[in-house]
Rosetta silent file (secondary structure, phi, psi, omega in degrees, C-alpha in Angstrom):
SEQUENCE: XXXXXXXXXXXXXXXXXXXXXXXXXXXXXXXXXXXXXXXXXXXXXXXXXXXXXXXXXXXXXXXXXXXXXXXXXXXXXXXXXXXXXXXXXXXXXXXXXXXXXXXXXXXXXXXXXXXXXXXXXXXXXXXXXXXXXXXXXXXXXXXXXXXXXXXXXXXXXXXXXXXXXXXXXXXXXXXXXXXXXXXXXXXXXXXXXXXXXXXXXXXXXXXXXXXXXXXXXXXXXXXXXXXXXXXXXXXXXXXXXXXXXXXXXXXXXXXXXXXXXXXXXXXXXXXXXXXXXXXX
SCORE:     score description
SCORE:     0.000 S_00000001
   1 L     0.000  122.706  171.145 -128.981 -165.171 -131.650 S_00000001
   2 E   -99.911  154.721 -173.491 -129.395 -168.688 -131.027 S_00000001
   3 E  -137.624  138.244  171.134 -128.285 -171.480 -133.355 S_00000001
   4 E  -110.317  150.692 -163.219 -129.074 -175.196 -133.832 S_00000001
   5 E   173.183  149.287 -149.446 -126.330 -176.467 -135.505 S_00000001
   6 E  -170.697  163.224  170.956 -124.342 -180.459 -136.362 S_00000001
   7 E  -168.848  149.771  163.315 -122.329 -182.371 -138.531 S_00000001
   8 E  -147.285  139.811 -177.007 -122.040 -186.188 -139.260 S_00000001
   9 E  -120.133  104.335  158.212 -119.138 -187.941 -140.651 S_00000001
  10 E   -68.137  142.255  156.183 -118.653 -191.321 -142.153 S_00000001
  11 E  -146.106  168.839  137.433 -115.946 -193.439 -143.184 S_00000001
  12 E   -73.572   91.978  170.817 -114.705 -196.700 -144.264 S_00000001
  13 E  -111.342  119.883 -161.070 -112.066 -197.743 -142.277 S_00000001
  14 L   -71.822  -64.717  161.921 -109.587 -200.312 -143.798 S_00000001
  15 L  -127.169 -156.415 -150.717 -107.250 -200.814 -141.034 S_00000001
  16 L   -98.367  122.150 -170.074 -107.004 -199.473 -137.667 S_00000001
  17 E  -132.198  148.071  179.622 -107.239 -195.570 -137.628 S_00000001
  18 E  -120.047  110.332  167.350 -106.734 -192.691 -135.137 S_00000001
  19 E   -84.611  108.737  166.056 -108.980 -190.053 -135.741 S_00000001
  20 E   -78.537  136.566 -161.119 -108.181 -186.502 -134.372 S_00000001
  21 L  -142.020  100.592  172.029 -111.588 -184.550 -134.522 S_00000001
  22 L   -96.395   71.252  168.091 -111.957 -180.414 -134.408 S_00000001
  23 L  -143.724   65.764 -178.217 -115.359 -179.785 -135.010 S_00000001
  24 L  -131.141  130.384  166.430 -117.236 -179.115 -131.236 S_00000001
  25 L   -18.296  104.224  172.489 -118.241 -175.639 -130.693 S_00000001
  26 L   -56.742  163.291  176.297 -115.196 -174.022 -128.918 S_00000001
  27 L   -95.354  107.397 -174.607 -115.624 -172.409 -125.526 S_00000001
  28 L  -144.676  156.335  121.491 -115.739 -168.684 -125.375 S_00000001
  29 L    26.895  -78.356  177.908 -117.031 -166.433 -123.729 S_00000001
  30 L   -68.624  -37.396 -179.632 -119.018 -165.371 -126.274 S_00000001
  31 L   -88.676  112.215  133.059 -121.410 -168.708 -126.751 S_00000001
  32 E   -61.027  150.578 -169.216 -123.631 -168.804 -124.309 S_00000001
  33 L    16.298   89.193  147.430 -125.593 -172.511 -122.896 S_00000001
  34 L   -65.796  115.047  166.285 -123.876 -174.679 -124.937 S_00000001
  35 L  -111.970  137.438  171.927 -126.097 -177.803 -125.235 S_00000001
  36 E  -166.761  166.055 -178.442 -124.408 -180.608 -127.537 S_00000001
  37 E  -146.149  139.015 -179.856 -124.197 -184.480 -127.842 S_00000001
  38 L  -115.621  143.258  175.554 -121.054 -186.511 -129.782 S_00000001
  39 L  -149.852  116.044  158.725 -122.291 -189.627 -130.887 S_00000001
  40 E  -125.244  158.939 -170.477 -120.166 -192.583 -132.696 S_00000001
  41 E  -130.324  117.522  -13.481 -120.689 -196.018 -134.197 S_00000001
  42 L   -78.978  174.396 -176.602 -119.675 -197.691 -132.746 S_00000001
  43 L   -75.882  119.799 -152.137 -119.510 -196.642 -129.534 S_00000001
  44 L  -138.797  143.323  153.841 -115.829 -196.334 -128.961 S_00000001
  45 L   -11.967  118.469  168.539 -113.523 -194.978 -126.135 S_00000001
  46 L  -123.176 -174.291 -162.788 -112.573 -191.115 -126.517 S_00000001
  47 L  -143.658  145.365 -128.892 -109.782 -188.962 -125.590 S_00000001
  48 E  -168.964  106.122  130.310 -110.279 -184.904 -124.670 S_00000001
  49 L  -172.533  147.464 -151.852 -108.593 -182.332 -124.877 S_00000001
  50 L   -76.764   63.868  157.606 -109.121 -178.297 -124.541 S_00000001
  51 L   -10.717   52.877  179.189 -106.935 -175.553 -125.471 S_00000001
  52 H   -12.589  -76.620 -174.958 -107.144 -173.005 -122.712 S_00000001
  53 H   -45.711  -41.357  162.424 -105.578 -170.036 -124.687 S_00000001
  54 H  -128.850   25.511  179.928 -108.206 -170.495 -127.482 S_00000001
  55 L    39.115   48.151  179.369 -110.838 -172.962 -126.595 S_00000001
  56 L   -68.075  118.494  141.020 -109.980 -175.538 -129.418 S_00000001
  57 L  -101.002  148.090  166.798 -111.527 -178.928 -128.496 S_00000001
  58 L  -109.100  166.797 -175.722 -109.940 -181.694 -129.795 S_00000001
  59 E  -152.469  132.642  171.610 -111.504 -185.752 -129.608 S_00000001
  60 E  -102.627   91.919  167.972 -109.088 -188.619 -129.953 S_00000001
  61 E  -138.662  159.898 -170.340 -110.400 -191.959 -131.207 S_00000001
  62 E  -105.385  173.387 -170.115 -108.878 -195.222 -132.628 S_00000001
  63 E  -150.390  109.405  160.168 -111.300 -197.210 -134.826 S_00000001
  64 L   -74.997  165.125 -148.681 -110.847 -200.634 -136.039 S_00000001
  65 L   -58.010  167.860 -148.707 -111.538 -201.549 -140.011 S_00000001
  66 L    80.846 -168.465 -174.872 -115.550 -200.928 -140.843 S_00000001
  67 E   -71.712  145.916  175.555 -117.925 -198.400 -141.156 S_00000001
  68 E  -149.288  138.353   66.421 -117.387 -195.422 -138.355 S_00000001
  69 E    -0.861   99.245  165.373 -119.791 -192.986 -137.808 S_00000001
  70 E  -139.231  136.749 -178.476 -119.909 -189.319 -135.675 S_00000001
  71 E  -125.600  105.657  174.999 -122.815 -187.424 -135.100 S_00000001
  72 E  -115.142  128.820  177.157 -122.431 -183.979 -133.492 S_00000001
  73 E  -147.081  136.713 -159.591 -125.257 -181.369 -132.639 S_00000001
  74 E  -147.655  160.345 -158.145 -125.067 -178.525 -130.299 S_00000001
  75 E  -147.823   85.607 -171.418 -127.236 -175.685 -129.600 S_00000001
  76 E  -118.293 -172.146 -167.791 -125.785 -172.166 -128.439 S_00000001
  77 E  -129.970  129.282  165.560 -126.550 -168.463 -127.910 S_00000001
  78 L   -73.968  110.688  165.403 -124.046 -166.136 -130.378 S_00000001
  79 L  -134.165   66.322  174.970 -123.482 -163.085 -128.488 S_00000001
  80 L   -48.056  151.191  168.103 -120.877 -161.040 -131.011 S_00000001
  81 L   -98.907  161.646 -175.210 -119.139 -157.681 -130.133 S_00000001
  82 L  -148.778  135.058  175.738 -119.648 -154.965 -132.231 S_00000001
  83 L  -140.968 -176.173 -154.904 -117.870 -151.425 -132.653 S_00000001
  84 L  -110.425  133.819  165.649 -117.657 -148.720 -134.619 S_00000001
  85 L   -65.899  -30.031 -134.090 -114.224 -149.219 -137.095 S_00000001
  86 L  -109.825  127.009 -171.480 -113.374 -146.016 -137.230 S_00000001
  87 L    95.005   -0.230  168.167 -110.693 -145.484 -134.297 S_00000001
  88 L   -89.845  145.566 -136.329 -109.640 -149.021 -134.504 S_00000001
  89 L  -136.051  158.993  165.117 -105.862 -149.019 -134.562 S_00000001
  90 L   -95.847  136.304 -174.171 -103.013 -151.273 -135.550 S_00000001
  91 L  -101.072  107.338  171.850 -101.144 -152.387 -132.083 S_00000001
  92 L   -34.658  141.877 -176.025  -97.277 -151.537 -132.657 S_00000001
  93 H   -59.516  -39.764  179.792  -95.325 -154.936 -132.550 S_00000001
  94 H   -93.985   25.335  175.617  -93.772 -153.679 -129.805 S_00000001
  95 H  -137.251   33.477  162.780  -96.463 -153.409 -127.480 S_00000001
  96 L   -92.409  127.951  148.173  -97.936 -157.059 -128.604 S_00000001
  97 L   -25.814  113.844  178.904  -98.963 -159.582 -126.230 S_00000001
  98 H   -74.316    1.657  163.307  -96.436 -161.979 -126.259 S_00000001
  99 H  -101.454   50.336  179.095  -98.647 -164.920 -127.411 S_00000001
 100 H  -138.078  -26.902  171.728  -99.857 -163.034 -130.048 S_00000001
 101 H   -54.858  -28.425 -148.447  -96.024 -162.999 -132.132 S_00000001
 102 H   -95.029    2.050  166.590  -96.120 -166.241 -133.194 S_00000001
 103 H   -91.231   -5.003  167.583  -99.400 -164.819 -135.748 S_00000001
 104 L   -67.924  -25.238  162.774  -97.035 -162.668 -137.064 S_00000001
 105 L   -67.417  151.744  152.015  -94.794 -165.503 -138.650 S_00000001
 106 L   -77.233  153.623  145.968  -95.560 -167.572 -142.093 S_00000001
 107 L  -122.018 -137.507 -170.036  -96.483 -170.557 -141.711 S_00000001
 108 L   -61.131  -44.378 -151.744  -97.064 -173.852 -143.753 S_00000001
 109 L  -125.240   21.603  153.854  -99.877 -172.514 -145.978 S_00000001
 110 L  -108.973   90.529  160.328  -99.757 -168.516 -144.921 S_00000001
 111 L   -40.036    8.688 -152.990  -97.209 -167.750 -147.098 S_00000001
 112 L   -61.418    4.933 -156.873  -96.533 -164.566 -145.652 S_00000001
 113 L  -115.479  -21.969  173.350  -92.795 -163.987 -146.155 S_00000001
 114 L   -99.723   15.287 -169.027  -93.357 -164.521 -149.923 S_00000001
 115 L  -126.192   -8.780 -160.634  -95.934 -162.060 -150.491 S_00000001
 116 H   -50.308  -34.729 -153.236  -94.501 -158.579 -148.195 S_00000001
 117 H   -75.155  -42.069 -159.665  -93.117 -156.723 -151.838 S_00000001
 118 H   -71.948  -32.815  178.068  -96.904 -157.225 -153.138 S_00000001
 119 H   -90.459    3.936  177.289  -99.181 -156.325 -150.078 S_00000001
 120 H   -93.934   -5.584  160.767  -96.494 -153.429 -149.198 S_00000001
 121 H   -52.594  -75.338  173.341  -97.434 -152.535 -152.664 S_00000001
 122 H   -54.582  -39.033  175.706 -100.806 -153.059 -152.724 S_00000001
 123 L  -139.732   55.477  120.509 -102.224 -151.583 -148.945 S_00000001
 124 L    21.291  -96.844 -175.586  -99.302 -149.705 -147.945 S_00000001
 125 L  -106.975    2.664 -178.664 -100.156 -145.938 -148.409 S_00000001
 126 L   -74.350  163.240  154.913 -103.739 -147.298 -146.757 S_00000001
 127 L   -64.821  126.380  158.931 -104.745 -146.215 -143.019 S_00000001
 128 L   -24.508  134.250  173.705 -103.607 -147.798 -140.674 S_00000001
 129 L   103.144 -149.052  176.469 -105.866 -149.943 -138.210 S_00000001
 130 H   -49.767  -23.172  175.628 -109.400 -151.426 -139.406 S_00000001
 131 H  -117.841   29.675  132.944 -109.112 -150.116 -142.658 S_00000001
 132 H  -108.274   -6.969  112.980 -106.725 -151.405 -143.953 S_00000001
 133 H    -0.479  -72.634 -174.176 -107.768 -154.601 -143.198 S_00000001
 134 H   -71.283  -14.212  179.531 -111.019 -154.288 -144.457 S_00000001
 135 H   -91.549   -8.458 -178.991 -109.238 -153.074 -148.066 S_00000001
 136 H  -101.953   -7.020  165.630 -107.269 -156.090 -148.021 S_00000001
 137 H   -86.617  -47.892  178.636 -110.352 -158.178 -147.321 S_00000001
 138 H   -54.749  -16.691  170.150 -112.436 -156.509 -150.234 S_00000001
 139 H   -74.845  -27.088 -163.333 -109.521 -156.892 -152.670 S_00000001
 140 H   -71.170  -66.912 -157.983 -109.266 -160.771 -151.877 S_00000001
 141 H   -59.782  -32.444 -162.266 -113.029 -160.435 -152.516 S_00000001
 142 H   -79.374  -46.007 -151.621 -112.785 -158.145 -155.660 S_00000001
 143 H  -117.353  -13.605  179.110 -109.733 -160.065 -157.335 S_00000001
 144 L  -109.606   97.921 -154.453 -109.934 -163.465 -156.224 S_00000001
 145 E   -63.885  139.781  173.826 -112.436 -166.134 -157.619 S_00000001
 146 E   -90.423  137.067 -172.670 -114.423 -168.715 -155.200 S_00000001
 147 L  -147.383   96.419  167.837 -114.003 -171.462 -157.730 S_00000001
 148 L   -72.157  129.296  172.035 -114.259 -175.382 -156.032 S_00000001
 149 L    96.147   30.765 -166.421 -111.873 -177.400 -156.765 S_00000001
 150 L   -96.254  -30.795  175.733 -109.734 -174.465 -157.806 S_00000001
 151 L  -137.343 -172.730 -172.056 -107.098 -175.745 -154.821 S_00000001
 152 L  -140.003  179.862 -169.340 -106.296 -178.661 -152.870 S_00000001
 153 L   -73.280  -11.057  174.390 -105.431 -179.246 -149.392 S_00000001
 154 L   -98.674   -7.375  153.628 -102.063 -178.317 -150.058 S_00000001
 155 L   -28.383  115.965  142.684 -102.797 -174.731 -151.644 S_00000001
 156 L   -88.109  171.633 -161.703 -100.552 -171.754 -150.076 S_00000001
 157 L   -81.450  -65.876 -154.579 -101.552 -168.233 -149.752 S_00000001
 158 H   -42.774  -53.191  167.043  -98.819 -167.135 -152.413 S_00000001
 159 H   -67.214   -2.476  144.723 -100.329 -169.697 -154.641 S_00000001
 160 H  -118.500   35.320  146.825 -103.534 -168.536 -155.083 S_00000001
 161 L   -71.643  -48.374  162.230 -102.582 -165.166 -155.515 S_00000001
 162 L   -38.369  -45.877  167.442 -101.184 -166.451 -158.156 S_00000001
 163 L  -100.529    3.499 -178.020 -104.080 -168.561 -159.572 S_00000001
 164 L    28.666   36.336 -178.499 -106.720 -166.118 -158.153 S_00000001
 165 E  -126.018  134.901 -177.050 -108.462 -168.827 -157.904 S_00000001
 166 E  -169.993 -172.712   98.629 -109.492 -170.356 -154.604 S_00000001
 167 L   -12.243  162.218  149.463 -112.156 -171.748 -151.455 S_00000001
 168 H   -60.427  -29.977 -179.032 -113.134 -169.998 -148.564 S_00000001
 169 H   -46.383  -67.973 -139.809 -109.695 -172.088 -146.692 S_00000001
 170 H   -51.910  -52.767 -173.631 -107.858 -170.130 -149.795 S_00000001
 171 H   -49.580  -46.423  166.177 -109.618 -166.671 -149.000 S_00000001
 172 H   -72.791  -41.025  158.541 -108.326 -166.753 -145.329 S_00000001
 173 H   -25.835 -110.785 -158.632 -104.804 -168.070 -146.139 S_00000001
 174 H   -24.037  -82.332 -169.328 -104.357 -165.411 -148.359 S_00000001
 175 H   -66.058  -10.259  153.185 -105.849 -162.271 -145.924 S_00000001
 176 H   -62.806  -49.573 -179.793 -104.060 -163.898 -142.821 S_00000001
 177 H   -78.708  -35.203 -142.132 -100.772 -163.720 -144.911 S_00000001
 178 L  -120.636   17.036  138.225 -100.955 -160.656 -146.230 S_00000001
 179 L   -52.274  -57.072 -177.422 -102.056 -159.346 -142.663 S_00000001
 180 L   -91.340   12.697  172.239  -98.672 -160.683 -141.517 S_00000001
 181 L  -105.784  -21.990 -157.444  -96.469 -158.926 -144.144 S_00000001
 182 L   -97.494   32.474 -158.169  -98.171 -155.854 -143.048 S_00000001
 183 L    56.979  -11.264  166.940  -97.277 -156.483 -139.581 S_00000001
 184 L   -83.219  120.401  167.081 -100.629 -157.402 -138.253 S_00000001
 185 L   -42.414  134.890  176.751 -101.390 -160.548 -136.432 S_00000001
 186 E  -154.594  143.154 -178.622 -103.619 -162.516 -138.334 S_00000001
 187 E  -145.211  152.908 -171.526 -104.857 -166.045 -137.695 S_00000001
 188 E   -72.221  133.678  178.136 -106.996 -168.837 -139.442 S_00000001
 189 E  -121.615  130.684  156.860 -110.515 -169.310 -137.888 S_00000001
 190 E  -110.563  143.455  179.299 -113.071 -172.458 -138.759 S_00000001
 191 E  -156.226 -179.728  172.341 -117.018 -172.223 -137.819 S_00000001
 192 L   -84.091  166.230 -167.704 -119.987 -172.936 -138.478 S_00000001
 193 L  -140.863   21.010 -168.119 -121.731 -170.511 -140.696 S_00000001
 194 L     1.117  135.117  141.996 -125.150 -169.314 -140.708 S_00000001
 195 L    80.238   63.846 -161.814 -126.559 -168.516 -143.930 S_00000001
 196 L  -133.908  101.732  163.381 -123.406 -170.529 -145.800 S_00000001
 197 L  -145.449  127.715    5.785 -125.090 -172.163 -149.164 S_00000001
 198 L   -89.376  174.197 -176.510 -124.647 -174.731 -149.546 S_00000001
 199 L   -52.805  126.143  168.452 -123.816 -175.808 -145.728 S_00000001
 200 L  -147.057  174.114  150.516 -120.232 -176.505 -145.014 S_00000001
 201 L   -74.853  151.573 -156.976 -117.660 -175.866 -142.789 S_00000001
 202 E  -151.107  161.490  177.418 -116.302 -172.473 -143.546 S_00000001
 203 E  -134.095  169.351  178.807 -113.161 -170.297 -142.700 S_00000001
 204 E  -146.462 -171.976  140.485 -112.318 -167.061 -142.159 S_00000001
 205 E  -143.174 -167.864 -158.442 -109.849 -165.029 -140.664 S_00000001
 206 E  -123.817  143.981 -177.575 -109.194 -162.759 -137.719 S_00000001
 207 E  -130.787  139.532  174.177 -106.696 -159.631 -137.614 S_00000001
 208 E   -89.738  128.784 -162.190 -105.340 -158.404 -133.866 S_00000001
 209 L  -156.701  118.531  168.836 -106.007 -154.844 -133.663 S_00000001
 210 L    76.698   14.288  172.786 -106.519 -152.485 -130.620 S_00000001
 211 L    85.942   22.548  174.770 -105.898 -155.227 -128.002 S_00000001
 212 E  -136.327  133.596  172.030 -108.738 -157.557 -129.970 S_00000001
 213 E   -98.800  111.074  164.300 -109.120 -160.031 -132.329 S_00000001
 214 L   -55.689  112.067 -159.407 -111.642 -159.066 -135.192 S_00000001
 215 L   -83.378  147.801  164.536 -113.280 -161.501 -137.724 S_00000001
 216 L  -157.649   96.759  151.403 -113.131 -161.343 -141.843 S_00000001
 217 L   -12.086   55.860  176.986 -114.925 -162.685 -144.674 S_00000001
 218 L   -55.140  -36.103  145.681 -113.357 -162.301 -147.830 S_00000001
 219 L   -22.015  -48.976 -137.099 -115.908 -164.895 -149.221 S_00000001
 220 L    -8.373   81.079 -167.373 -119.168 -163.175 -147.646 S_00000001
 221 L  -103.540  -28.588 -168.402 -120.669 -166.095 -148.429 S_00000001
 222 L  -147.933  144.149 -175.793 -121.764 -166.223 -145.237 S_00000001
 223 L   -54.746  150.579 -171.859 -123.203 -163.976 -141.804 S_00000001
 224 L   -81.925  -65.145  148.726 -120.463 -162.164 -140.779 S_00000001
 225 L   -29.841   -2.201 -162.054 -122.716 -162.304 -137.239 S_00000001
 226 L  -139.695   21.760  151.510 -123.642 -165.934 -137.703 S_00000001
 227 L  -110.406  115.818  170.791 -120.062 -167.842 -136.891 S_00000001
 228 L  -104.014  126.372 -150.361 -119.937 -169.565 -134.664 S_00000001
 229 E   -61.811 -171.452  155.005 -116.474 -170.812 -134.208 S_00000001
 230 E  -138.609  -17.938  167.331 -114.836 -173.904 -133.824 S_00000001
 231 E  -163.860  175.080  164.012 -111.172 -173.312 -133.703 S_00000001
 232 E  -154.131  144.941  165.775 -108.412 -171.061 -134.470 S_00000001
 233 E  -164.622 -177.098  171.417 -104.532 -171.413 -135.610 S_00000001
 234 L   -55.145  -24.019  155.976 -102.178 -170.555 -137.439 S_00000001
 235 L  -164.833 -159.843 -142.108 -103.588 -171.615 -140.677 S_00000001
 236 H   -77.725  -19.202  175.932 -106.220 -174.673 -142.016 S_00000001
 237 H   -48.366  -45.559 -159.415 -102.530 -177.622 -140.214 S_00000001
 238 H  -120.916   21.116 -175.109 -103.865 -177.081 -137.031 S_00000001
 239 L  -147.037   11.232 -177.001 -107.193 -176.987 -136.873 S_00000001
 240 L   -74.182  167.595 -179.122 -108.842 -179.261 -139.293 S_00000001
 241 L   -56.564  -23.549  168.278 -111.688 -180.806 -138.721 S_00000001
 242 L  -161.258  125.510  165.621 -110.459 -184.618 -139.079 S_00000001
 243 E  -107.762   64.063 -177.217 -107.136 -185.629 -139.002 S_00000001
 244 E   -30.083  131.309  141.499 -106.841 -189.525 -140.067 S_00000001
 245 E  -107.384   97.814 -104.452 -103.654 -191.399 -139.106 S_00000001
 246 L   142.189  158.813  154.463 -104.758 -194.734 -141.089 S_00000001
 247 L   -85.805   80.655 -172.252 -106.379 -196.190 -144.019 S_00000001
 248 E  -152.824  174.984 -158.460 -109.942 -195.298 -144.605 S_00000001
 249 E  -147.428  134.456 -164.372 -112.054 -193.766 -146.841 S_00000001
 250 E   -91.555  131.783 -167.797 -114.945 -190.509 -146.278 S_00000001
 251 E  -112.828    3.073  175.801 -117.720 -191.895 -147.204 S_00000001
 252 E  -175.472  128.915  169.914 -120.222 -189.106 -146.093 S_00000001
 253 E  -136.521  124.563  166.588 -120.563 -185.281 -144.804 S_00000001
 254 E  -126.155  141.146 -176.105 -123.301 -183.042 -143.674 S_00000001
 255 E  -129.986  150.509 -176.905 -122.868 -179.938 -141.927 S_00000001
 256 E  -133.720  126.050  169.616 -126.004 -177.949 -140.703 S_00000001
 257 E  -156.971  116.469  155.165 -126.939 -174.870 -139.074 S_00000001
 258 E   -43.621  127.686  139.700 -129.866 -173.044 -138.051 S_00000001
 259 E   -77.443  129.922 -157.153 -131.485 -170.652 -136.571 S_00000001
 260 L   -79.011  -20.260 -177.189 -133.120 -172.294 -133.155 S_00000001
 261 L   -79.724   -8.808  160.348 -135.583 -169.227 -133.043 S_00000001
 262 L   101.867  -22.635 -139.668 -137.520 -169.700 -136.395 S_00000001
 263 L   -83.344  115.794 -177.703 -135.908 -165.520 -137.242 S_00000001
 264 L   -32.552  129.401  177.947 -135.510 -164.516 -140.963 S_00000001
 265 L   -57.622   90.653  179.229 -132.128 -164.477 -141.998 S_00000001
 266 L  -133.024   80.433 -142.645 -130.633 -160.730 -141.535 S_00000001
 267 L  -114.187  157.143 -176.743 -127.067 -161.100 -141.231 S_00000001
 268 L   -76.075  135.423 -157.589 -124.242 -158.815 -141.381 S_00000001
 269 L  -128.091  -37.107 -165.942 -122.318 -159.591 -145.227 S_00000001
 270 L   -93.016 -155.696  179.768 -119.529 -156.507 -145.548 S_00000001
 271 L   -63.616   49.987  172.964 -116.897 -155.278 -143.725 S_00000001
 272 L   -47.338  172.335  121.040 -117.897 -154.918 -139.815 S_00000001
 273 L  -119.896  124.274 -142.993 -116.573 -154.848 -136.614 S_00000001
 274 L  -119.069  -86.418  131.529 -117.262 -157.779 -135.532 S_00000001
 275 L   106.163  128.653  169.870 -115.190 -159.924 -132.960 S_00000001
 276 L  -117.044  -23.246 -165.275 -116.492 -163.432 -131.163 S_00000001
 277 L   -62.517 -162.723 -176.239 -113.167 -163.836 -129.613 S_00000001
 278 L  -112.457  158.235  179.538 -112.105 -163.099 -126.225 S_00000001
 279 E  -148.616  171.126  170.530 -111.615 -159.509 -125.467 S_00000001
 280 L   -88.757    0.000    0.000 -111.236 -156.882 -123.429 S_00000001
């Protein structure tokens, strides 16, 4: 599946600001001929750089006070894996990759150390592997409202369990932490979103299982088949999409994405297995 797909971002900037910028297709594997063009106003010096281990680009730029401008649009080929669930396994801790532990921790907003009594409660007594995963994404979906403006940027996963109220950001928090009480690796993913209305940036998250990492929607708001990423971390700290350090003020965002082949929108919405990531 190919996708046309962009975003442009305005500000006002009041004094002199250093913009960190995560929103360029990452480099996998999986996307084939990546065509794309970065564009800012003004035209300003940038700074690059690439995450090997998960093929995070970052852009570095300083901006003096006025209107700024970025215009990004890229063009790829999607080429997801797909498997059958049933025989996908949970990978014993002690046969994890070791750069795979550190998804296994809470962090700032996966809350995972404060939620272990309630998801050993809750998925338990489930099987082991993909499916119990997939029951901990359909409860998030079952029990937890997409409500905007329900959280802030400062939302933990413990705290919308509490308010069951939440974003797609909330919806991954949440099944990333309660991934990592269960022992599973679990890590925050941002993309682009095919069939996401209206168009935003969108999140998900990913659980390591069977030597893979595996994508999930709690939201399905969006193809499960039709993200294409842009980063991954440990939660929404290390991967957003603009990181100001500065005074300024957003004064406009559009995010877009397509299909480049004209093809009717027939996208996967439940529980797959699914994976864009790198694998074996």
């Amino acid at each position: 599946m190919r996708y046309t797909l962009g975003c442009r971002l305005a500000y006002d900037v009041v004094s002199e600001t250093v913009f960190i910028f995560n929103l360029e297709v990452a480099r996998l594997s999986r996307h084939h001929d990546l065509r794309e063009t970065l564009r800012l106003d003004p035209d300003l010096p940038l700074r690059r750089h690439e995450a090997p281990e998960t093929g995070n680009r970052y852009v570095a730029v300083t901006v003096p006070p006025g209107p700024f401008s970025l215009d990004y649009e890229a063009e790829v080929t999607l080429d997801p894996h797909r498997a059958d669930p049933v025989g996908i396994a949970e990978t014993p801790v002690r046969d994890l990759p070791l750069d795979i532990l550190p998804y296994l921790l809470p962090s700032r907003f996966v809350s995972s150390d404060r939620l272990s009594a309630f998801a050993e409660a809750e998925f338990g007594d489930a099987a082991r592997g993909f499916e119990r995963v997939a029951r901990i994404c359909n409860w998030i979906h079952d029990h937890i409202a997409y409500v905007r403006g329900a959280s802030d940027e400062e939302t933990t996963a413990d705290e919308t369990l509490l308010k069951r109220a939440g974003v797609c950001r909330d919806f991954a928090h949440l099944g990333a932490a309660f991934c990592r009480a269960l022992g599973i690796p679990a890590r925050f993913v941002s993309c682009y979103a095919y069939g996401l209305v209206p168009s935003d940036f969108h999140a998900v998250f990913e659980a390591y299982l069977d030597g893979r990492w595996w994508l999930f929607d709690a939201t399905r708001q969006a193809n499960l088949d039709g993200l294409v990423r842009i980063g991954v971390g440990r939660d929404a700290a290390e991967i957003a999409f603009s990181t100001p350090f500065g005074e300024m003020k957003p004064t406009e965002m559009e995010i877009r994405i397509d299909r480049a082949d004209g093809a009717p929108e027939r996208g996967e919405r439940t529980v797959a297995a699914i994976a864009t990531a790198e694998g074996p």
